[in-house]
C-alpha positions in Angstrom: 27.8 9.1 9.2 29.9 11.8 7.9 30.1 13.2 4.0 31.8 11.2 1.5 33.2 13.9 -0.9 35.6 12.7 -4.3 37.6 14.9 -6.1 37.6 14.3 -9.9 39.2 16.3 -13.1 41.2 15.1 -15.9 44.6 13.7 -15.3 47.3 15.9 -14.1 45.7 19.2 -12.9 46.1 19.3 -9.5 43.2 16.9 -7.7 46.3 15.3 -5.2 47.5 18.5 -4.4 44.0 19.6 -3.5 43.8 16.4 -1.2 47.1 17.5 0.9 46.3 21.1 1.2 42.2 20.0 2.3 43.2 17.1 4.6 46.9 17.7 5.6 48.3 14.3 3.9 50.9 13.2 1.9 49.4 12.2 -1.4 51.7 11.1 -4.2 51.8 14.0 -6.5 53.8 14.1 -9.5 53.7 15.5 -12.8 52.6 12.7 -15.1 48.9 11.3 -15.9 47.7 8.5 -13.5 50.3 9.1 -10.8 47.2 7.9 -8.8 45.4 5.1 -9.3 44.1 3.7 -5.8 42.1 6.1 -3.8 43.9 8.5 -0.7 41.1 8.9 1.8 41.7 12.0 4.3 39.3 13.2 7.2 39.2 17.1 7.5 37.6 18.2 10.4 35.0 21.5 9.8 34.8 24.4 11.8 31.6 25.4 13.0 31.4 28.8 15.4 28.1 27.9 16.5 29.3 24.9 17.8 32.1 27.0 19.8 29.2 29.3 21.4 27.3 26.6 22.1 30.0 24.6 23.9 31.0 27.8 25.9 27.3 27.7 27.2 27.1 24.2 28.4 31.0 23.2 28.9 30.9 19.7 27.7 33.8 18.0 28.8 34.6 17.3 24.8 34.2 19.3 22.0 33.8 16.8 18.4 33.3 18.7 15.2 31.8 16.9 12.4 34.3 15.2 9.7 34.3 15.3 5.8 35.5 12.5 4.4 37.5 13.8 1.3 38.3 11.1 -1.5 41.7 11.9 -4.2 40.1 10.2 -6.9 42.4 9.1 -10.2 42.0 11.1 -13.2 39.7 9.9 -16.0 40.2 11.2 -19.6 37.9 10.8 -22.7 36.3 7.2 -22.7 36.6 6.3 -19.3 33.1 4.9 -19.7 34.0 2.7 -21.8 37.3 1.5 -19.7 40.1 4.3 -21.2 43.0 5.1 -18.7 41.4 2.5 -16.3 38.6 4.3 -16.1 35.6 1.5 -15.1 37.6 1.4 -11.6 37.9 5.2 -11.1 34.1 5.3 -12.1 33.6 2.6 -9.7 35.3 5.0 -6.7 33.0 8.0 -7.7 29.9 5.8 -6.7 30.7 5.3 -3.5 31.1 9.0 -2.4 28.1 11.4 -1.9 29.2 14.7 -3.5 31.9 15.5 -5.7 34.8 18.1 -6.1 35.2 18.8 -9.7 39.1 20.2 -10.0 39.5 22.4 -13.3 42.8 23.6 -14.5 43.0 26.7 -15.7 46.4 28.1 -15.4 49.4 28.1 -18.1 52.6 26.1 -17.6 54.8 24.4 -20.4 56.2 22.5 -17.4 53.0 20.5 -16.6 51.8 18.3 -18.7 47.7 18.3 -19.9 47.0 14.8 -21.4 44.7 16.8 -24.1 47.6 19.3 -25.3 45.7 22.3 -24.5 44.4 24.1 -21.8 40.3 24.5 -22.0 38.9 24.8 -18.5 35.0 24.1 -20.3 36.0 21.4 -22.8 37.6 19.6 -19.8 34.4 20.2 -17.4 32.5 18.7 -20.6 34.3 15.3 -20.6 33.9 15.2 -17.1 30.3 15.5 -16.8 29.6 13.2 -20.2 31.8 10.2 -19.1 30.0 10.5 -15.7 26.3 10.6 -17.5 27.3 8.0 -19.7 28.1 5.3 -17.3 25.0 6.3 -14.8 23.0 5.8 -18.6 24.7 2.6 -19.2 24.2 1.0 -15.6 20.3 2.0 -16.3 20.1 0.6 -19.7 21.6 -3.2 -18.5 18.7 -3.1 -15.6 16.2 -2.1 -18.2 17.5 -4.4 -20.7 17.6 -7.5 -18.4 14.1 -6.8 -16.6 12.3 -6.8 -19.8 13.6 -9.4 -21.5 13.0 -11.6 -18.5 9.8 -9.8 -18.4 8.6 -10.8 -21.9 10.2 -14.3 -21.1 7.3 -14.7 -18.4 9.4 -15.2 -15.6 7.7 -14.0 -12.4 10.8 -12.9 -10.2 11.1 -10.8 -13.2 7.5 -9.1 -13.5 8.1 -8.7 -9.8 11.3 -6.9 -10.1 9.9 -4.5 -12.6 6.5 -4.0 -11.4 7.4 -3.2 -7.7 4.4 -1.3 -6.9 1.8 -4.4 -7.6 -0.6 -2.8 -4.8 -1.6 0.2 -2.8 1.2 3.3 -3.8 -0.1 6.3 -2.4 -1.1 7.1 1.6 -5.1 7.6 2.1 -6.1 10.2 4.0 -4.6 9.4 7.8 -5.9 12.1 10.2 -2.5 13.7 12.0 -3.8 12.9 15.0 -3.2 9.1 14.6 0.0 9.6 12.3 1.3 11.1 15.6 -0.3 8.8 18.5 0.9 5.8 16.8 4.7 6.9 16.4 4.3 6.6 12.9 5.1 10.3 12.3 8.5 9.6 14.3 9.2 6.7 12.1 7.7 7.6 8.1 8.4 10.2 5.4 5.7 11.3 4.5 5.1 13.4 1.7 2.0 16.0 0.4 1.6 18.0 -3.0 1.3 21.3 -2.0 0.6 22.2 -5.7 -3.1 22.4 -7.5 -4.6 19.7 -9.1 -5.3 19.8 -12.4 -8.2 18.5 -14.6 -8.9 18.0 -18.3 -11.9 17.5 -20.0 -12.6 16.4 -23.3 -10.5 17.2 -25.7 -8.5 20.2 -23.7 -4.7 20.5 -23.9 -4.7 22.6 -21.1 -5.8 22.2 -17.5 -8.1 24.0 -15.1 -6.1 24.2 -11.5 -8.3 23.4 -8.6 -6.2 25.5 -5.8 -6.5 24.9 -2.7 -6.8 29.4 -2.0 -10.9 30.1 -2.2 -10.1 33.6 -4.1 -8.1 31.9 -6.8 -10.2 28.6 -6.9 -13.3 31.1 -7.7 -11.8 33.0 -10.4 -10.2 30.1 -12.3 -13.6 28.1 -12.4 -15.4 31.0 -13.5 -12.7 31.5 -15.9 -12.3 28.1 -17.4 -15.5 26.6 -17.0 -18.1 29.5 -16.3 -18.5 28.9 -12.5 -21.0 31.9 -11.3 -22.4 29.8 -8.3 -21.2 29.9 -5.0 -17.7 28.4 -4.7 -16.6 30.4 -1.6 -19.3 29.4 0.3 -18.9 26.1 -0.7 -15.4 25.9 0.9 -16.5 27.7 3.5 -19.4 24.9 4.7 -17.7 21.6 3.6 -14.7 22.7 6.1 -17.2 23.3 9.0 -18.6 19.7 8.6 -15.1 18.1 8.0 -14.1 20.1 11.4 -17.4 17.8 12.9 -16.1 14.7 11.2 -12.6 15.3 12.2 -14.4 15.5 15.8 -15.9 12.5 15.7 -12.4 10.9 14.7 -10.4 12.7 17.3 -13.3 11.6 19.9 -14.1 8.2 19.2 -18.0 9.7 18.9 -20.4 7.6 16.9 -21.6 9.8 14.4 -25.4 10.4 14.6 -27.9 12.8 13.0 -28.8 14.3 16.6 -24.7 14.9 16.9 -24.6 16.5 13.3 -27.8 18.8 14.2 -26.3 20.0 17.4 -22.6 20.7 16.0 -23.9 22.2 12.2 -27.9 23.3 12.5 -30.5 21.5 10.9 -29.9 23.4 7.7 -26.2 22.1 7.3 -26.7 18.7 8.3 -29.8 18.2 6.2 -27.6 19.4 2.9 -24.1 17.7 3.4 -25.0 15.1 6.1 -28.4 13.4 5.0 -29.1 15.4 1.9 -28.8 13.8 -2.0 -24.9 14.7 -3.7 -27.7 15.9 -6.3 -29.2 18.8 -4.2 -25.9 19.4 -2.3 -23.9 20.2 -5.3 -27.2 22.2 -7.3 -26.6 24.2 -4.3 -23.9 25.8 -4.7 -23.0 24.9 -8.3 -24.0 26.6 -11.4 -21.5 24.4 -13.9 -21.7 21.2 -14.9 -18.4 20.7 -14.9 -17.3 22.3 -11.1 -20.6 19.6 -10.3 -18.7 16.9 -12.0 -15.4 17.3 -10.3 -16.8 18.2 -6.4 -18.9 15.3 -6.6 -17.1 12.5 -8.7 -16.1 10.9 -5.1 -20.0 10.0 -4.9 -19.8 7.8 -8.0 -16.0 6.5 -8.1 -16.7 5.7 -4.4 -20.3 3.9 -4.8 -21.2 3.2 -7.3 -23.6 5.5 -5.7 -26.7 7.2 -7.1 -26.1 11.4 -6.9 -29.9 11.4 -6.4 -29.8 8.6 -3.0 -30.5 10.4 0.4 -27.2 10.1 2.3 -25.0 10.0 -0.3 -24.1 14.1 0.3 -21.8 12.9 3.0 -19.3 11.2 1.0 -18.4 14.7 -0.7 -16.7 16.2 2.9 -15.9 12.3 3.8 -13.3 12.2 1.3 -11.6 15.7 2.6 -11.5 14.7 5.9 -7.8 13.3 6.4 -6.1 16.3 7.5 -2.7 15.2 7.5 -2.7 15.9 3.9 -5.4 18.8 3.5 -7.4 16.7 1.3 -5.4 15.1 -0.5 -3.2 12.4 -1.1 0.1 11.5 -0.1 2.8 9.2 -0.6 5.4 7.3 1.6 8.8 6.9 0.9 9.6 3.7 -0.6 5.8 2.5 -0.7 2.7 2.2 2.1 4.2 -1.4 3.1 6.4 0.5 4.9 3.3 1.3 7.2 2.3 -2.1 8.0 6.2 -2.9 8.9 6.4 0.5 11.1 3.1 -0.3 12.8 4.2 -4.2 13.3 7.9 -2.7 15.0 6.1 -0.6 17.2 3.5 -3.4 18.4 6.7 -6.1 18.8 8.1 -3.1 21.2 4.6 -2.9 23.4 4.9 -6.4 23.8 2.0 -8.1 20.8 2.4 -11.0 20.1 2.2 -12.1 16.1 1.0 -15.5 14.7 1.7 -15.1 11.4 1.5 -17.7 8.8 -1.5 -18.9 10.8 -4.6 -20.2 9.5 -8.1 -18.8 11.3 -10.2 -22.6 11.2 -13.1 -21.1 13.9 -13.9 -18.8 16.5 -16.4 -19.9 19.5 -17.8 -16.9 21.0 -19.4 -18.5 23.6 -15.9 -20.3 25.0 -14.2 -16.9 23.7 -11.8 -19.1 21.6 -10.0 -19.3 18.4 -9.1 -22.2 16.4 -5.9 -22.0 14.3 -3.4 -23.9 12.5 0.4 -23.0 12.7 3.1 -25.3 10.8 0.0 -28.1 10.4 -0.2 -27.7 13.9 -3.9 -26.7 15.3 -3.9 -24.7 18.4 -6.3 -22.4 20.6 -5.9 -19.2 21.8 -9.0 -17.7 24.2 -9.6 -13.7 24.4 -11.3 -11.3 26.4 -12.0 -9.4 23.3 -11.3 -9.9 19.5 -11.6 -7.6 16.7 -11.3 -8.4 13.1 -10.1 -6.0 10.3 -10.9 -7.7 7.6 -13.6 -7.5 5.4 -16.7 -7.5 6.9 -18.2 -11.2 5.6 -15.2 -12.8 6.6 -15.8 -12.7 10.7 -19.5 -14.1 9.6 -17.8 -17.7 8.1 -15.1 -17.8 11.1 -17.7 -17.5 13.8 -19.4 -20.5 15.3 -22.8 -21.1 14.8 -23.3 -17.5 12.8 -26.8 -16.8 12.2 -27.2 -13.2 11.3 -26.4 -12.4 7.8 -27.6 -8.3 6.3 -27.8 -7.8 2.5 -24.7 -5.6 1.9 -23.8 -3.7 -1.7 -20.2 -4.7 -2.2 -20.0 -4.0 -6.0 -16.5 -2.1 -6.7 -16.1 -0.6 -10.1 -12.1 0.3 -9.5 -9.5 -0.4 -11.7 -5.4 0.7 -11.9 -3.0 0.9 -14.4 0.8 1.9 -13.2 2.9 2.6 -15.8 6.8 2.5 -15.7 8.8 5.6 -17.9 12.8 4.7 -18.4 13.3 8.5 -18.1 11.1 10.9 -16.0 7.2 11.9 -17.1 7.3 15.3 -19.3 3.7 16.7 -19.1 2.9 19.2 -22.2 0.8 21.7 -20.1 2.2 22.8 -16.8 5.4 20.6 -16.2 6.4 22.5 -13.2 3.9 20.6 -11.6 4.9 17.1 -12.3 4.0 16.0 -8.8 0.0 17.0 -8.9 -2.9 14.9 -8.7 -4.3 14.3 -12.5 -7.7 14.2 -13.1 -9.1 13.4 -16.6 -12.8 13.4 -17.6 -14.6 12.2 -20.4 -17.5 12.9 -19.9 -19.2 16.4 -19.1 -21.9 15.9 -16.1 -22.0 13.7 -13.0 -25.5 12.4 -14.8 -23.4 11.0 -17.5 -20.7 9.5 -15.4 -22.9 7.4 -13.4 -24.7 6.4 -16.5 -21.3 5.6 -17.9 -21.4 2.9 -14.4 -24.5 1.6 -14.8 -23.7 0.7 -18.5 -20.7 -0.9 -17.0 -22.4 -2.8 -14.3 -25.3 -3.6 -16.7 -23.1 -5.1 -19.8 -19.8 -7.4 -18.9 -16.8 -6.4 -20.0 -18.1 -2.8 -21.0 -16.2 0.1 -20.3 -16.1 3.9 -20.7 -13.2 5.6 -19.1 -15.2 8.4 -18.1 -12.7 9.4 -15.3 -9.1 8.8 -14.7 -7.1 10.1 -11.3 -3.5 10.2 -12.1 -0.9 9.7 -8.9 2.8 10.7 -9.9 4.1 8.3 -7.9 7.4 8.8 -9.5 8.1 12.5 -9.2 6.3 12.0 -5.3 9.4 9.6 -4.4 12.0 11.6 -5.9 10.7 14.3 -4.0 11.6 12.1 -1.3 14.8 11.3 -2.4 14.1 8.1 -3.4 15.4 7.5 -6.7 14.2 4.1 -8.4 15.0 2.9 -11.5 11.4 3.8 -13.4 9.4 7.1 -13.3 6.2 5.8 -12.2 2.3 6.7 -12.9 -0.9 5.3 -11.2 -4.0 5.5 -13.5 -6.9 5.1 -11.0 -9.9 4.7 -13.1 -13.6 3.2 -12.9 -16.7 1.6 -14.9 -15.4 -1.6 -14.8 -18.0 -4.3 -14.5 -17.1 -7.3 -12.6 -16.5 -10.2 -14.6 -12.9 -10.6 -15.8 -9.3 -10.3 -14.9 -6.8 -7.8 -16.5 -5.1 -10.8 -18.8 -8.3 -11.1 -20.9 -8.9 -7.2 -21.3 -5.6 -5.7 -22.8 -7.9 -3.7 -25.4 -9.2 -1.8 -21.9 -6.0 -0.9 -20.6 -4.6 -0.1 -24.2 -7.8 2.1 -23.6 -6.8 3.7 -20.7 -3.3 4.2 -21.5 -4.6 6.2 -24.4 -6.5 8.7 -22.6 -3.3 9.6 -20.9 -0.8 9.7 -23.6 -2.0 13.2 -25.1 -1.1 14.9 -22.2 2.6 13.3 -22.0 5.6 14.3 -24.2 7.2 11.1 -24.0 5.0 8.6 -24.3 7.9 6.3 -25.7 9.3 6.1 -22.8 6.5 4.0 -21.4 8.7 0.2 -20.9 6.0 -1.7 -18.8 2.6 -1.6 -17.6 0.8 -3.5 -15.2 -3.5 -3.7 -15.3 -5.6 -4.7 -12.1 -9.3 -5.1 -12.6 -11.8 -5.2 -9.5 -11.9 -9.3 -10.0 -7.7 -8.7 -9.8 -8.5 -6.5 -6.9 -10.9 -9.2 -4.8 -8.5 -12.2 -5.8 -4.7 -10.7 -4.9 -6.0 -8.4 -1.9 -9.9 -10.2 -0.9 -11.5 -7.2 -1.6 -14.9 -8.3 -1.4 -16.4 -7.5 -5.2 -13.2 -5.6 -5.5 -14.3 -2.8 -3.9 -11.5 -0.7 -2.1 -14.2 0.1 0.9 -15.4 -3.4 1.4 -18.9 -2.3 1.0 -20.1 0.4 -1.3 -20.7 4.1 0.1 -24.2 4.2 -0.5 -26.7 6.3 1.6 -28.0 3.1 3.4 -24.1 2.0 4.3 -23.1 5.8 4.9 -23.0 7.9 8.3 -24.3 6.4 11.3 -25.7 3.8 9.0 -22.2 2.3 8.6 -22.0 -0.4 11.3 -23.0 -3.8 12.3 -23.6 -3.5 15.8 -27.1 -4.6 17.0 -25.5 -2.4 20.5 -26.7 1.0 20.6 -23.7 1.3 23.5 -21.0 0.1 21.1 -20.9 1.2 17.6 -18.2 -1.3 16.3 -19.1 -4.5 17.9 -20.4 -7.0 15.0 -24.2 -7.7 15.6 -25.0 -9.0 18.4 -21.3 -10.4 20.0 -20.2 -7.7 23.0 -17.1 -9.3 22.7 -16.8 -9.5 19.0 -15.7 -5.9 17.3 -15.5 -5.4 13.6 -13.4 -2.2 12.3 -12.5 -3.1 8.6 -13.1 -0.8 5.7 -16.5 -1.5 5.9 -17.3 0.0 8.9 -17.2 3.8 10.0 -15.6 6.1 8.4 -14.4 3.9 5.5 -10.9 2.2 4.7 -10.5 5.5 2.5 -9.9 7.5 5.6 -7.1 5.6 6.6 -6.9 4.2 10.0 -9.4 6.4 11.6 -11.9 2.8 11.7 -9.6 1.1 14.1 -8.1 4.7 16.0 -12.3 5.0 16.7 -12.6 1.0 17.7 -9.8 0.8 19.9 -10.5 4.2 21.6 -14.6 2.8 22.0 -13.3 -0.6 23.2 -10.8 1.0 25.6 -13.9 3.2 27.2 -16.4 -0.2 27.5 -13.6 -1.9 29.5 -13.0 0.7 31.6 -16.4 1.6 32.1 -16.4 -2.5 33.2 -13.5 -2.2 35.6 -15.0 0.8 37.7 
């Protein structure tokens, strides 16, 4: 598809002429305002003497340069926005091109006429550019306008059309590797901050940068919050046991403690593999702050105890995506688009989808599934079936279940996305308008699982003692995707299980208002959207509205995270060969995103082979 260019200017200062010297056509061009009023469209062919070296190389049997499309728009004058000199259909030409020629007279002649009386090269420019912006501001104030007053109405299409990011907005941490195998990588745009992220504590207009360089991590942490402990080596250790995580991934290897002690030493793998967070981060931590912020993950992701054996290893869990370095990213467009790549590339290996089916029972011992299509009930037998659910709902499908384990499936997560009619202005350090936010209030990890426990302990309680920011908005612009709202995600936690968003406005009022400090334009703010952990377990069946189906606790962490009653097969669900489970529940965790079913498959794979031979 070749560039779409328009030229615009004023009436009467030469844009036709332009056209016919550019494209080699015979424009209308005349000395009166408006002599054109319907587009000329010209193709001009560009040179390109790489493309002549290149072609002397290989001698193709044609040689096709690319094109520019070049576009003799009509003039517009003062008030074309509002329909002067016809203006509403030359504005309507100037969207469909892709770059534009602005043509500027600046030369004398009594004989030409200008349709202002003067000749002003930067006045002219000026009309230009403010009839344009006032038109794009118009088009954007009708959307708003409409959306929420059919928002307020309570119409649903309309709460759809505005809150367009109702679930997950932001990539988890997919290893490369499996970005890659999959074909996703061909297929997604991906994007990463590469700047720090920044986090506030109580009360503090201005952030402390967590960089992702050791040297300058150390000195701003013993700048800003007294850090004297051991910050390199801290760095230095976690990214020898991701590199044994990432292994694991990569290998399909069931983690173990005998794995860990031969890959890391005893010393290691007692401290960040089976140690407390507690220990791990007394360690190498002298500030209660640096504690608070390298081992938050061990609450938000729990609710954990820092003081439970085991729970050390969610600390370099949560780092170990490498596509993204540790953190975050974003897709173009929205993580759906995932699930619709993934499905495309499946339909093109030949899977088969029942979708709209209901699951009524599976017989392992006939290796069968009962389900209902269109009111229709049909069976379908396998040689193998895995579930990636949540990891009760296999239990109720399967005939004649008997095992049942006590699982912790409490989730404390909450979100709040917030829509801006103009982009987020942040008072401290703007240039960094697409970083990770993270705001504390509360000064010790001792407090912030407190702050849970209160939460968990009295209904309807909450303390927003941490809030992660994702700048969702600035992340898809970055991608040049454009949408009509500037965007923020307000991850937070402490919320006890027990009510949906609609009764609990005060919270997200709550929320909101830890945010608003930090932002210059808080007006702005035209929607907003609250999800509780109820919200969470009702829209998406996350069981207890935990984002990892079952809590990250040292007894569902590590090697401890399975189901399998196989010591051969670490995903199959208890005691069913044939049966594999590889939800968020199970090893790593959903967080790490799709490294559970990369391991499955790659395990399941080895078992049949192993069969075959």
């Amino acid at each position: 598809m070749s560039l779409k260019c328009g030229i615009v200017g004023l009436p009467n200062v030469g844009k036709s002429s332009l056209f016919n010297c550019l494209s080699n056509t015979k424009a209308q061009s005349a000395n009166f305002p408006f002599c054109t009023i319907e587009p000329n469209i010209g193709i001009i062919t560009v040179p390109d003497e790489r493309l002549e070296k290149i072609a002397k190389i290989i001698n193709p049997d044609k040689v096709i340069n690319t094109n520019v499309e070049i576009v003799d728009i009509a003039g517009l004058v003062k008030g074309a926005s509002n329909g002067e000199g016809l203006g509403n259909k030359f504005l309507a030409n100037i969207r469909e091109t892709n770059a534009l020629i602005h043509v500027l007279r600046c030369f004398e002649n009594p004989n030409i006429t200008h349709v202002d009386g003067s000749i002003d090269p930067v006045r002219d420019k000026n009309t230009i550019e403010i009839e344009l912006q006032l038109k794009d501001l118009e088009t954007l104030e009708k959307v708003l306008e409409k959306n929420i007053r059919t928002a307020k109405s309570g119409d649903k299409d309309a709460n759809k059309k505005v809150d367009f990011a109702y679930g997950a907005t932001v990539l988890g941490m997919m290893p490369d590797f499996i970005f890659n195998e999959t074909g996703l990588s061909k297929k997604i745009h991906a994007y990463y901050p590469k700047n720090p992220k920044l986090v506030y504590f109580n009360g503090e207009e201005t952030s402390t940068k967590i960089y992702q360089d050791n040297d300058r991590l150390e000195k701003e942490l013993k700048h800003k919050w007294g850090e004297t402990g051991k910050v390199n080596e801290f760095r230095n250790d976690e990214n020898k046991v991701v590199e044994f995580i990432q292994k694991l991934y990569r290998n399909a290897t069931s983690p173990s403690i005998e794995l860990a002690n031969q890959f890391l030493g005893k010393e290691l793998t007692s401290l960040w593999i089976s140690g407390t967070a507690k220990d791990l981060l007394d360690h190498y931590f002298s500030s209660e702050k640096a504690k608070l912020y390298m081992g938050m993950t061990v609450i938000e992701s729990g609710p954990a105890s820092i003081y439970d054996p085991g729970t050390a290893f969610t600390i370099p869990l949560m780092d170990s995506g490498s596509i993204f370095d540790g953190y975050w990213g974003f897709v173009k467009t929205g993580i759906w688009k995932i699930t619709e790549n993934l499905t495309e590339i499946n339909k093109e290996l030949g899977v088969k989808f029942y979708l709209e089916s209901n699951i009524k029972e599976v017989d392992s011992s006939e290796r069968s599934i009962l389900f209902s299509n269109n009111n229709k009930d049909a069976k379908l037998n396998y040689d193998h079936l895995i579930f990636a659910t949540d990891p009760i709902t296999p239990s109720k499908l399967i005939k004649d279940f008997k095992n049942q384990n006590s699982l912790d499936l409490i989730g404390t997560s909450g979100k709040v996305t917030a829509f801006f009619k103009n982009p987020v202005r942040w008072k401290d350090a703007n240039k960094y308008s697409d970083s990770f936010r993270f705001i504390f209030s509360v000064d010790s990890l001792e407090d912030f699982e407190n702050a849970i426990k209160k939460a968990l302990k009295n209904k309807g309680d909450y303390f927003p003692g941490f809030i992660q920011i994702y700048p969702e908005g600035s992340a898809q612009r970055n991608m040049d995707n454009h949408e009509d709202y500037d965007k923020l995600i307000f991850f937070t936690k402490n919320l006890s299980f027990d009510k949906k968003a609609d009764n609990l406005s005060d919270i997200k009022d709550r929320i909101i208002s830890k945010v608003i400090p930090h932002i210059e334009n808080p007006e702005d703010i035209v929607f907003s959207k609250f999800l509780t952990p109820m919200d969470l377990n009702e829209t998406f069946l996350f069981p207890k509205g935990n984002i990892d189906h079952i809590t990250l606790t040292g007894n569902q962490n590590y090697e401890k995270r399975t189901f399998s009653n196989n010591k051969d097969n670490f995903y199959s669900y208890y005691e069913y060969d044939n049966i594999f489970y590889c939800g968020a529940g199970s090893f790593p965790c959903g967080s790490v995103a799709g490294t559970p079913g990369y391991m499955c498959s790659k395990q399941l794979m080895r078992s049949i082979t192993k069969t075959w031979r």
